[in-house]
C-alpha positions, 0 to 999 in steps of 0.5 A, a space after each residue: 500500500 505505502 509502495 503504491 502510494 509513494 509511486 502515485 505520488 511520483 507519478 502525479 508529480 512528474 506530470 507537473 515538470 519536477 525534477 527527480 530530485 525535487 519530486 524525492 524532497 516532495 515526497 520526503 515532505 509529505 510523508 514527514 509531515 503524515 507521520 507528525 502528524 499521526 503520532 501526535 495525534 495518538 500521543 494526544 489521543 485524538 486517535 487510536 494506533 489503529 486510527 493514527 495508522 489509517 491517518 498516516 495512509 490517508 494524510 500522504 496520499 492527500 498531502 503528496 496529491 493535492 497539496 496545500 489546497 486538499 490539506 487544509 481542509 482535511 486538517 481543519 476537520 480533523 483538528 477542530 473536530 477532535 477537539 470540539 470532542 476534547 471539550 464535550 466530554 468534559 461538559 456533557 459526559 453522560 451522553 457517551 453512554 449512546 455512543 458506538 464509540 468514544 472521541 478517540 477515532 479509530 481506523 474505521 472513524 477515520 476512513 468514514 470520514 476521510 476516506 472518500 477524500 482519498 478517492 477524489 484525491 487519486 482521481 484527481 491526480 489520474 484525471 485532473 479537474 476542479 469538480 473533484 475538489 468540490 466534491 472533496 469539500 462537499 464530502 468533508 462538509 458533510 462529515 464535519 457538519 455531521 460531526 459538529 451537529 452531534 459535538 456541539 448539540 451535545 455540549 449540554 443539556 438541551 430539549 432533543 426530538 426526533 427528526 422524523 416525528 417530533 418526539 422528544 427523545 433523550 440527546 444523545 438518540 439516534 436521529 435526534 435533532 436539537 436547535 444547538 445541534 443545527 446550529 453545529 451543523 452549519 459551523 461545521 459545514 461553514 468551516 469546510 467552505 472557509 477552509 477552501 475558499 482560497 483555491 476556488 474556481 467559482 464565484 465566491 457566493 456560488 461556492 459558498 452556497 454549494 459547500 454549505 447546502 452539502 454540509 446541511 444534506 449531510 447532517 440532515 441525510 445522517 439524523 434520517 438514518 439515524 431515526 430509521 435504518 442504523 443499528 440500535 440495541 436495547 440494554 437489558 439492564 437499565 433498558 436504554 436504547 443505544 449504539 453500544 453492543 456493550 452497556 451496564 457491562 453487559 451485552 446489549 440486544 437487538 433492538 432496531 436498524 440494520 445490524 450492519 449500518 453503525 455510525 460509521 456507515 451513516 457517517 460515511 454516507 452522510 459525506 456521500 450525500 453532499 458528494 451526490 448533490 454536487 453532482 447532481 447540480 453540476 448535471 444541470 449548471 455546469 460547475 
């Protein structure tokens, strides 16, 4: 995998007139910086080996592929994602008991998130266009405005309901929505577009509408999921319903959902549905 990475890189900076030696400093570069940042990240706990790893592959190939242009946008979700994380589980702890998962990302956290970004990356590099980077921000807003509807709805204490039918349900439920959240939502969606703004080929106001409606699809396309098709399990001690296999310290049990859409399927999909809608626009105006 690295090999193939590493001759990727070679070729696509080749094609740009470098020379041997600078297409060797540049992928000296990339990798460098992927593995600073991967160990930090895991010394900071902000990721598990597996997930610093799976941050590694994925942080070179975007860093020797795309450049500044890609990188910042990945490190603007990444960073300000984990520590929103950081944050809310000094404030609100109590809702982790929901969660699948907690703020530390494993591998499978990390390429729900970003592995998409690695696609367009590549495919860029084969068949260079400046689609494939506004559908990368468009799956980046998606997964961060996911990310930051939950992070920042769960900050404290607020009146949740359910996205399909109004309920109130206890935050922290599947497919619950919040005022704070949506609020989360669109900051996280706000960040991806600021975060690319400089490499843009559209008019500001254009780009700036595109990047942000797919970081609303997102969240939005997540907390369906989450009320309908993910998987929820039921503890059979203290009878909540959760994401957990494992809750009271004890094995949790079936209670809705495909058994096979966790929260990182829906996470994944959430940033697949603003990388849709992107195209399907561009299919009637011509990004």
């Amino acid at each position: 995998m690295i090999k193939f990475q590493i001759l990727l890189v070679q070729h696509q900076l080749y094609k740009s007139g470098l020379s041997l030696n600078q297409i060797n400093q540049s992928i000296a570069v990339s990798i460098l910086i992927a593995s600073l940042i991967a160990y930090l990240s895991y010394k900071v706990k902000f990721l598990t080996l597996s997930g610093s790893i799976a941050t590694f592959i994925l942080a070179s190939l975007i860093f020797g592929l795309g450049g500044i242009s890609w990188s910042v946008p990945i490190l603007t979700f990444f960073i300000l994602s984990s520590l929103l994380s950081k944050f809310r589980k000094r404030k609100n702890l109590g809702v982790e008991n929901f969660f699948e998962k907690s703020g530390v990302r494993d591998h499978m956290q990390v390429l729900a998130n970003g592995g998409l970004g690695g696609v367009l990356v590549i495919l860029n590099a084969v068949y260079p266009d400046h689609l494939f980077y506004l559908l990368y921000l468009a799956s980046l807003s998606g997964a961060c405005a996911d990310t930051w509807a939950t992070e920042i709805g769960t900050w404290k204490k607020t009146p949740t309901y359910n996205i399909l039918n109004g309920r109130k349900v206890e935050q922290g439920t599947s497919g619950g929505v919040s005022a704070v959240g949506t609020a989360g939502a669109l900051l996280g969606g706000l960040a991806i577009t600021i975060s690319g703004i400089a490499w843009t080929d559209i008019s500001y106001l254009q780009y700036a509408g595109l990047i942000l409606f797919a970081g609303a699809a997102g969240s939005f396309i997540d907390s369906i999921l989450g009320a309908t098709i993910q998987n929820q399990n039921r503890c059979p001690k203290c009878e909540k319903i959760t994401e957990r296999t494992v809750h009271c310290g004890t094995r949790t049990d079936h209670f809705r959902g495909l058994r096979l859409i966790n929260n990182d399927a829906v996470n994944f999909l959430s940033g697949l549905a603003g990388v849709i809608l992107i195209l399907f626009l561009n299919s009637f105006i011509k990004l």
